[in-house]
C-alpha positions as CSV (number, residue, x, y, z in Angstrom):
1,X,34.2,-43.6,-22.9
2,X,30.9,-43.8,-20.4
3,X,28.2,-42.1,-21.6
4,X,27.3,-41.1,-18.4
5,X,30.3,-38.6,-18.1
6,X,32.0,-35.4,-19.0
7,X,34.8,-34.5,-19.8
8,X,36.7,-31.5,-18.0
9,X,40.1,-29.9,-20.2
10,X,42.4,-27.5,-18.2
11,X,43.1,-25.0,-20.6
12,X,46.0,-23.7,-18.8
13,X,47.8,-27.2,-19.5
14,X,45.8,-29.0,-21.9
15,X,44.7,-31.7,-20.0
16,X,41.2,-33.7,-20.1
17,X,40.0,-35.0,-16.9
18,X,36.6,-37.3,-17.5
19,X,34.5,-37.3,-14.7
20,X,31.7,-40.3,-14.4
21,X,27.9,-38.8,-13.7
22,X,26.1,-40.9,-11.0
23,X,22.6,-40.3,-10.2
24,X,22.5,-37.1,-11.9
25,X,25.5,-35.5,-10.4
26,X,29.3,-35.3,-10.3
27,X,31.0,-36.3,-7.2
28,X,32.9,-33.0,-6.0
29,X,36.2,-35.3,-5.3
30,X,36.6,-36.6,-8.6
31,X,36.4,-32.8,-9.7
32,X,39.2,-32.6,-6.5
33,X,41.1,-34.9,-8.0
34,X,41.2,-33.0,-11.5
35,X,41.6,-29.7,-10.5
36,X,42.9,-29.5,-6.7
37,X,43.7,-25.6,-7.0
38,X,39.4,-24.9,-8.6
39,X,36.6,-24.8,-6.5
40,X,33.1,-24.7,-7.6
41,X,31.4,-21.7,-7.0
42,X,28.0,-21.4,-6.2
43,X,26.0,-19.4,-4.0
44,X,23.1,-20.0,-2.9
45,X,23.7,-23.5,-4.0
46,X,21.9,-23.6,-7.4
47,X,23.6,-26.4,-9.0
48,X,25.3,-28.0,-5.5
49,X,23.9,-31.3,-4.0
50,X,25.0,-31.5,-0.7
51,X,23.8,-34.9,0.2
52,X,22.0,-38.1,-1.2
53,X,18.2,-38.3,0.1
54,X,15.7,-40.7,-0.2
55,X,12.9,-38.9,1.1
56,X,11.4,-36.2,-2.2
57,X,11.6,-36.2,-5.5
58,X,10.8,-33.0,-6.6
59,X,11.1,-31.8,-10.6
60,X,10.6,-28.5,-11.2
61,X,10.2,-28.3,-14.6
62,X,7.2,-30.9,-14.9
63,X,5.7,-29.9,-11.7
64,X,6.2,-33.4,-9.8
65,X,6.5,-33.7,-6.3
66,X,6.5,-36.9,-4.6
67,X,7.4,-38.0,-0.7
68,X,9.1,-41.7,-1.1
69,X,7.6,-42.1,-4.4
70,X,3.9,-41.3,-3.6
71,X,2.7,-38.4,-5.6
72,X,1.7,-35.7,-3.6
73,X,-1.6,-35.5,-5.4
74,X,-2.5,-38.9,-3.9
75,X,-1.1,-38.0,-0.3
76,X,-3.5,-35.1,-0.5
77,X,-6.5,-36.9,-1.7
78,X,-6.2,-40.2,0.4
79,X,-3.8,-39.5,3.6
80,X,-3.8,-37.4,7.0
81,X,-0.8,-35.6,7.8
82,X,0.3,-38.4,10.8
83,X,0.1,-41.4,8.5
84,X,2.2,-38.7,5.8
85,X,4.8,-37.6,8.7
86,X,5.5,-42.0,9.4
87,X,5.9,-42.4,6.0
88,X,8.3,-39.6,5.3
89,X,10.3,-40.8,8.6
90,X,10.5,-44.6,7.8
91,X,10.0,-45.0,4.3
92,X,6.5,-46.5,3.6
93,X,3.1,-46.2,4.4
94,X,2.1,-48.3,7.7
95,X,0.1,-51.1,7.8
96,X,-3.0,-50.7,10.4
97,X,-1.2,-51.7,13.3
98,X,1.8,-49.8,12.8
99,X,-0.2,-46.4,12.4
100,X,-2.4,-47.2,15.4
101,X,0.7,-47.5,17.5
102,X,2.7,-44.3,16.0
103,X,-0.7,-42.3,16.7
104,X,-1.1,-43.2,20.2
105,X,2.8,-42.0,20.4
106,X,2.3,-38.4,18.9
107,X,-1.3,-38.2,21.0
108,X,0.4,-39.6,24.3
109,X,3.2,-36.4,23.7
110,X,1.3,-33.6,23.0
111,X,1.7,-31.9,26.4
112,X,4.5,-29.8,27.6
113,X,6.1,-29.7,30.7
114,X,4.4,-26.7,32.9
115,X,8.1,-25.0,33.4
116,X,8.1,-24.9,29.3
117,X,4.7,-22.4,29.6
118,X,4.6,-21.1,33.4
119,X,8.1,-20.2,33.4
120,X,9.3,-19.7,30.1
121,X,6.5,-18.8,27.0
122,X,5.4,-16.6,30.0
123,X,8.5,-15.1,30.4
124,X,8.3,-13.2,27.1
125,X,7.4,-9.6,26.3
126,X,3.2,-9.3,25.9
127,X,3.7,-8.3,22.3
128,X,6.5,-11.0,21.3
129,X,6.0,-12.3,17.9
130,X,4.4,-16.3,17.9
131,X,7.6,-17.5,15.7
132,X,10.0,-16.3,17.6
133,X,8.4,-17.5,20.5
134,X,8.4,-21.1,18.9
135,X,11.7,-21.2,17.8
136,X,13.3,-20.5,21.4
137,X,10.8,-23.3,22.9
138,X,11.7,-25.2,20.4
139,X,15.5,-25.0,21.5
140,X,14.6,-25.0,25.3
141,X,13.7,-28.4,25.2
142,X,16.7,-29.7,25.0
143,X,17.3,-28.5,28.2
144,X,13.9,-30.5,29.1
145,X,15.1,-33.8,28.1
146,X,18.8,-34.9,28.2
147,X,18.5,-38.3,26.3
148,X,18.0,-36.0,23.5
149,X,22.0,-35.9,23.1
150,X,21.9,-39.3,22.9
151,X,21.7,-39.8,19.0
152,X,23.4,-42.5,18.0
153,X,20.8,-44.5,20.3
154,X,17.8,-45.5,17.1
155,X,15.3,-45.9,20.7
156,X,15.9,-42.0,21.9
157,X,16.2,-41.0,18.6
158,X,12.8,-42.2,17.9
159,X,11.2,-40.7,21.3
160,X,12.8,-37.6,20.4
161,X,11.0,-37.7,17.2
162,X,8.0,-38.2,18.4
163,X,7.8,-35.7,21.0
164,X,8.9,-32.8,19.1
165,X,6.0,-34.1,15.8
166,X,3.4,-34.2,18.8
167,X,4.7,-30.9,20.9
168,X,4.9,-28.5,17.7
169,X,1.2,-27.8,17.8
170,X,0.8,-27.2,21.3
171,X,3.7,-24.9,21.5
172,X,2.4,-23.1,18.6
173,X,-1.2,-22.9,19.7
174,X,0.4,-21.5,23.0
175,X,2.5,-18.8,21.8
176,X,-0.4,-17.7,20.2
177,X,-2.9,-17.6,22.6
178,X,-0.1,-15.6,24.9
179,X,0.4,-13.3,22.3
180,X,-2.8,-12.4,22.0
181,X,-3.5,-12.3,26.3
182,X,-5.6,-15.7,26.5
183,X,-5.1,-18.5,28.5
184,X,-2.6,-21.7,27.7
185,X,-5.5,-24.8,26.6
186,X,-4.1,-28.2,27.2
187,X,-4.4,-30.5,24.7
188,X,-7.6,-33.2,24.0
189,X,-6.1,-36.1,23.5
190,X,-9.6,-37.9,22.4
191,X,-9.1,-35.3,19.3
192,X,-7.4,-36.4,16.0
193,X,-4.3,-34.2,14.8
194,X,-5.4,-30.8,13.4
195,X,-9.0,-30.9,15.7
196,X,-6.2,-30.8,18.4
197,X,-4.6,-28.0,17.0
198,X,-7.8,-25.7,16.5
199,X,-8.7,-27.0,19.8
200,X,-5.5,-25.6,21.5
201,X,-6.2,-22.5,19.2
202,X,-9.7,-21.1,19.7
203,X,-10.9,-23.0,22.7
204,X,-13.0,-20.6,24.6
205,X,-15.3,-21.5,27.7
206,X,-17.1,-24.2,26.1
207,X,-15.9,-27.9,28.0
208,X,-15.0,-29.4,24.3
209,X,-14.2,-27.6,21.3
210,X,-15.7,-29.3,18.5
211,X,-13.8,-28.2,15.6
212,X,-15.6,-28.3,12.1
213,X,-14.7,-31.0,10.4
214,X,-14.0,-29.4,7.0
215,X,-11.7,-26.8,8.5
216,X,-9.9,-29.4,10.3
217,X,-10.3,-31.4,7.0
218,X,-8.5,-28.8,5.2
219,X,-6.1,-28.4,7.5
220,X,-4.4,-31.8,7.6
221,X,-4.4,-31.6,3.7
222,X,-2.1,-27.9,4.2
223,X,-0.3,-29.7,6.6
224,X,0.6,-32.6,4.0
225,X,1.0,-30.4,1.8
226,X,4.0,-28.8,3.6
227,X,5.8,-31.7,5.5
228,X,8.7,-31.6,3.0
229,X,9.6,-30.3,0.0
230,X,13.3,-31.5,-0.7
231,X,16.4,-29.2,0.4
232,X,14.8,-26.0,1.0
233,X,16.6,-23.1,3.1
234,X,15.5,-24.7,6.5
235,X,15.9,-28.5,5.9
236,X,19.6,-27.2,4.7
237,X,19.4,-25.2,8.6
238,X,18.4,-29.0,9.8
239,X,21.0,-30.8,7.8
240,X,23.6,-28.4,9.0
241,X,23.1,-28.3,12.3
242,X,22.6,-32.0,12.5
243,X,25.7,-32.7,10.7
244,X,27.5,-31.2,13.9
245,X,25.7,-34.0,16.0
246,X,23.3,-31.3,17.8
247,X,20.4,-33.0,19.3
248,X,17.5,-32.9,17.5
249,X,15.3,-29.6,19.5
250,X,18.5,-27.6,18.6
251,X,18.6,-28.5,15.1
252,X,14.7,-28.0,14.5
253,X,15.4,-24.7,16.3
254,X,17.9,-23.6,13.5
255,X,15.3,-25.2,10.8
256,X,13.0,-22.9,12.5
257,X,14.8,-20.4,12.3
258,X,15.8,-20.2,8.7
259,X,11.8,-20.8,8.5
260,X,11.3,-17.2,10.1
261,X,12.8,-15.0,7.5
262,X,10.3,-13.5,5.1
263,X,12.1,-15.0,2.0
264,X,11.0,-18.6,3.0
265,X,8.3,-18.9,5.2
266,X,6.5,-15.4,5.1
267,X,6.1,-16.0,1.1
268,X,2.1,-16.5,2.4
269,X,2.1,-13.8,4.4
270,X,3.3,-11.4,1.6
271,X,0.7,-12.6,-0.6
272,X,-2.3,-11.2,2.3
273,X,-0.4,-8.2,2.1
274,X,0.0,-7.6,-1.9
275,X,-3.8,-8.7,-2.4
276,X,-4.6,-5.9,0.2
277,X,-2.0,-3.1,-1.4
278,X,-4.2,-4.1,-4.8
279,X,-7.7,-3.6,-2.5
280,X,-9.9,-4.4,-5.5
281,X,-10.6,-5.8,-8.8
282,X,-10.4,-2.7,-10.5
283,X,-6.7,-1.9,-9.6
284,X,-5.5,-5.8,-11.1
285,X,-4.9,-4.3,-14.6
286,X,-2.3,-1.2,-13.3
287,X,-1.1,-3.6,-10.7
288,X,-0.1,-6.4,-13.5
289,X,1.8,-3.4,-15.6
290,X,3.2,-2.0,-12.5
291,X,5.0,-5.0,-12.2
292,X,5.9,-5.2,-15.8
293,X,7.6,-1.4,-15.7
294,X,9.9,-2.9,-12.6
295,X,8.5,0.4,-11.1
296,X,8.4,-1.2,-7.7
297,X,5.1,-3.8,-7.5
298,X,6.6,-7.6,-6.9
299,X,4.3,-10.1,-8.2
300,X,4.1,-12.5,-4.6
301,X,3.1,-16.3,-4.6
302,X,3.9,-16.6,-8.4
303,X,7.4,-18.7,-9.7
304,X,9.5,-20.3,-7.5
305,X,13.1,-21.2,-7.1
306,X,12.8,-24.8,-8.0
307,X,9.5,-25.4,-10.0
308,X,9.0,-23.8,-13.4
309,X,5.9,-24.7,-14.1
310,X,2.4,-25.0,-12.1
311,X,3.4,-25.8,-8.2
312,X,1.4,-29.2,-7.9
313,X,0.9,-28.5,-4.4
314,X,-1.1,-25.1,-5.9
315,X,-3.5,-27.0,-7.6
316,X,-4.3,-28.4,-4.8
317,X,-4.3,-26.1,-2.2
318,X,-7.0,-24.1,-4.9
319,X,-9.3,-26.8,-4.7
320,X,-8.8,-26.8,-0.6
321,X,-9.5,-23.2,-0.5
322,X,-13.5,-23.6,-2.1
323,X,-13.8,-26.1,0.5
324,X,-12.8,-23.7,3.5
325,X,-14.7,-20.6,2.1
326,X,-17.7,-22.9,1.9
327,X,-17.9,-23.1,5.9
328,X,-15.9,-19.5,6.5
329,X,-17.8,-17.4,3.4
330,X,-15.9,-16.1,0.9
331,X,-12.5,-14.3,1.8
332,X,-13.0,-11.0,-0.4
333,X,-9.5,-10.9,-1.4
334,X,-10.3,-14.6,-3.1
335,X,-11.8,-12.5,-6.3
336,X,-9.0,-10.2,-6.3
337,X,-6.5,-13.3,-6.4
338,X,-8.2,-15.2,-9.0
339,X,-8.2,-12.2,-11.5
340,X,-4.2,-11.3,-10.8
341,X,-3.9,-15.4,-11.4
342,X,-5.8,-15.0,-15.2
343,X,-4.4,-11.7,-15.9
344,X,-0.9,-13.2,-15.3
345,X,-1.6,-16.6,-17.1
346,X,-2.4,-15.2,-20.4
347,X,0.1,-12.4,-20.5
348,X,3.2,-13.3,-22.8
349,X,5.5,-11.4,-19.8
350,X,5.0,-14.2,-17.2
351,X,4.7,-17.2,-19.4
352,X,8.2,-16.6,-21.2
353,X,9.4,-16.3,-17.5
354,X,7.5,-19.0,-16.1
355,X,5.7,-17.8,-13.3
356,X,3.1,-19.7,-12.1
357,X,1.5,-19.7,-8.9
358,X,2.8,-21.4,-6.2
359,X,1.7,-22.9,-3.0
360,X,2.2,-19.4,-0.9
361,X,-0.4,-18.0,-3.5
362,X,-3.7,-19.7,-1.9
363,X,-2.5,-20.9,1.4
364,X,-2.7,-17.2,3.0
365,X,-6.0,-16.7,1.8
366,X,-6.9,-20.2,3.5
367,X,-5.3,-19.7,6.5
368,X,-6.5,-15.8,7.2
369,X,-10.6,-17.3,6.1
370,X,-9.6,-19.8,9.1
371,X,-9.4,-17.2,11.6
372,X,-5.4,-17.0,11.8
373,X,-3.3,-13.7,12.3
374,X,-0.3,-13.2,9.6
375,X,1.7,-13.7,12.4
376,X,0.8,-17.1,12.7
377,X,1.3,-17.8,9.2
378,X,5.2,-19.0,9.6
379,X,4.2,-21.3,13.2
380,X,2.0,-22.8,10.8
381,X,4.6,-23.8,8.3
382,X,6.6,-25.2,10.9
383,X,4.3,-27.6,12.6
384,X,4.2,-30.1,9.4
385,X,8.0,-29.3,8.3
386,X,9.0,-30.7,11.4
387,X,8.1,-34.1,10.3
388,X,10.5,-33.2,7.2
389,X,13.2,-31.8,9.1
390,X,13.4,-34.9,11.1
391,X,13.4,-37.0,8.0
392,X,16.2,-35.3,6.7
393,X,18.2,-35.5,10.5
394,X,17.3,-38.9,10.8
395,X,18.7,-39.7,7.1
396,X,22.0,-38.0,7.6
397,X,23.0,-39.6,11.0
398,X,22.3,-43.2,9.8
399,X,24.3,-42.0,6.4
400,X,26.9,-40.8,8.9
401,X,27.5,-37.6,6.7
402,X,30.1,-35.5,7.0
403,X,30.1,-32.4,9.6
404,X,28.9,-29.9,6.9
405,X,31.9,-27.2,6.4
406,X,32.0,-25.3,3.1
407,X,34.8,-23.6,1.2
408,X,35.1,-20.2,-0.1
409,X,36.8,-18.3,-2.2
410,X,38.8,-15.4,-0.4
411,X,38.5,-12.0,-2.2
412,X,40.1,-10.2,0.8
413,X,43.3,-8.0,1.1
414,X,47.0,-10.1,0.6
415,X,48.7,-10.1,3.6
416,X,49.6,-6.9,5.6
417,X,51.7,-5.8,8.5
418,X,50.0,-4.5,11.3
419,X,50.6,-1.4,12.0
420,X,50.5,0.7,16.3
421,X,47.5,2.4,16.5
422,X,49.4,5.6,17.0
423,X,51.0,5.3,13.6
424,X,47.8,5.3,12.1
């Protein structure tokens, strides 16, 4: 017998199935082939793989995360988010030609076509929320560019790639700025990446906005920080969507989407809010226990679905955030946060459990120091996940994966005969 199996019995007939473990997992067809009349049921997918992936490695239980086998730690410390976004999209890091090129391609892309902002970001109510603005740009430009549909083409799958890394930013920065009644800025194209970005932001009157570099610094380090992170709620949107052949703006739509909801990308935005509730240092204590009783208080930015242990990516993100208040001044809600961190790492109730802080726990603090609205806190989870969600899209067309279509198990009424509607 392999030692890399199991070994199923049906103890309705006795019979031992042994199933080979390959990489970690147990192909579903082999347990098909055992048991053809047993599904495996899991919501929420907490012990399904639903594809093979080459692009993270993510263990939750030591704290790793790594994009193609460079920890994240290094990426942080050594990278910028556009040499990050080519590696998680082909694989390795370039050589110096190879980035020069793939950088000229995102800068060349950054604008949007006027009808995209005159007739369409414009379009929206004054009040309109920045994410859902971006999602339904997002999807409009597949109506902007019909070699998009094109995706078993590597050349226009590329170009589609590159536009929507490039475009994300200056959508973004222009549902913003119509949100809150200022006018569109177009893009400086003699700016690098994230300068662009807080460009496109904040630009007043002044003929060049010179961003500082340690915001812009700190910036690109979030945005590596977030380009992946294995197969999350939206990537799973992505993959989806994708698997149906949907070009590429439609399936980063539905990525964005999934990003919108408050129990994946507004995990930052929760943590402003709870730090706020708690208002200062003396309320940490009966906050902690308040949490403790289950009277109501949720302890936001602490454990995570997937790591359970310190988020690597909060270490980080920590060390970004004395960088940022250096130039900002110190967000007053910092002090708050650092005492709910202590008070929860040396209490008994949250080691046992495993909560540590995560990456959401620090990044709202960073963000809102910055000068962003709350609002703005999901757009800015999407502009670096698109790199991600691309990665993922591009990996499952050239693995030619199945349409995704998953089973269920029906706990409805038997069958019934209808009945007139006067009979009833």
């Amino acid at each position: 017998m392999p030692a890399e199996s199991i070994t199923i019995t049906d103890n309705r007939t006795g019979d031992s199935f042994e199933i080979p473990i390959v990489n970690g997992g147990v192909a579903s067809d082999q347990w098909r082939k055992a048991l053809p009349d047993v599904m495996f049921h899991d919501p929420g997918f907490m012990a399904t793989s639903a594809c093979e992936s080459a692009v993270t490695f993510l263990d939750g239980d030591a704290g790793i995360l790594r994009y193609r086998g460079y920890p994240i730690e290094q990426l942080a410390e050594k990278s910028t988010y556009l040499e990050v976004a080519y590696l998680l999209l082909h694989g390795d890091l370039p050589t110096p030609e190879q980035y020069a090129g793939w950088v000229t391609d995102i800068t060349y892309h950054t604008f949007i076509h006027e009808n995209v902002r005159k007739r369409f970001l414009e379009g929206f109510h004054y009040d309109a929320h920045p994410m859902g603005m971006l999602v339904s740009a997002v999807a409009a430009l597949s109506t902007f560019y019909s070699d998009a549909k094109d995706i078993h083409d590597p050349a226009s799958r590329d170009k589609q790639i590159v536009r929507l890394i490039a475009k994300m930013p200056t959508l973004a920065a222009a549902a913003h700025r119509f949100s809150v009644g200022m006018p569109f800025v177009y893009p400086d194209n003699s700016l690098e990446f994230a300068a662009n970005f807080l460009s496109m932001m904040w630009k007043v009157a002044e003929p060049r906005f010179a961003a500082n570099p340690a915001l812009a610094h700190a910036l690109d380090v979030l945005f590596i920080l977030h380009a992946d992170h294995e197969q999350n709620c939206s990537t799973t949107a992505m993959r989806t969507v994708g698997s149906a052949h949907a070009d590429p703006y439609s399936a980063t739509a539905a990525a964005a989407a999934a990003l919108y909801g408050p129990r994946h990308g507004g995990a930052n935005e929760a943590v402003i809010r709870m730090l706020t509730e708690i208002g200062s240092l003396d309320n940490v204590s009966a906050f902690i226990e308040s949490v403790k009783s289950g009277k109501g208080s949720r302890l936001q930015g602490f454990g995570h679905r997937v790591y359970k242990s310190y988020d690597p990516r909060a270490r980080i993100i920590k060390q970004v955030a004395d960088e940022v208040f250096e130039v900002t001044g110190r967000n007053p809600l910092l002090d708050i946060a650092l005492k709910l961190e202590e008070a929860a790492l040396s209490d008994d109730y949250f080691i046992s459990r495993r909560l540590y802080p995560n990456v959401d726990f620090y990044s709202g603090l960073i963000y809102q120091a910055m000068g962003f609205p709350v609002e703005m806190f999901p757009v800015l989870f999407a502009i670096p996940r698109t790199a991600g969600w691309l990665s993922h899209w591009a990996e499952l067309l050239e693995d030619d994966a199945k349409i995704a279509r998953p089973r269920q198990l029906y706990v409805g009424a038997a069958e019934r005969d209808y009945v007139p509607i006067s009979d009833r």
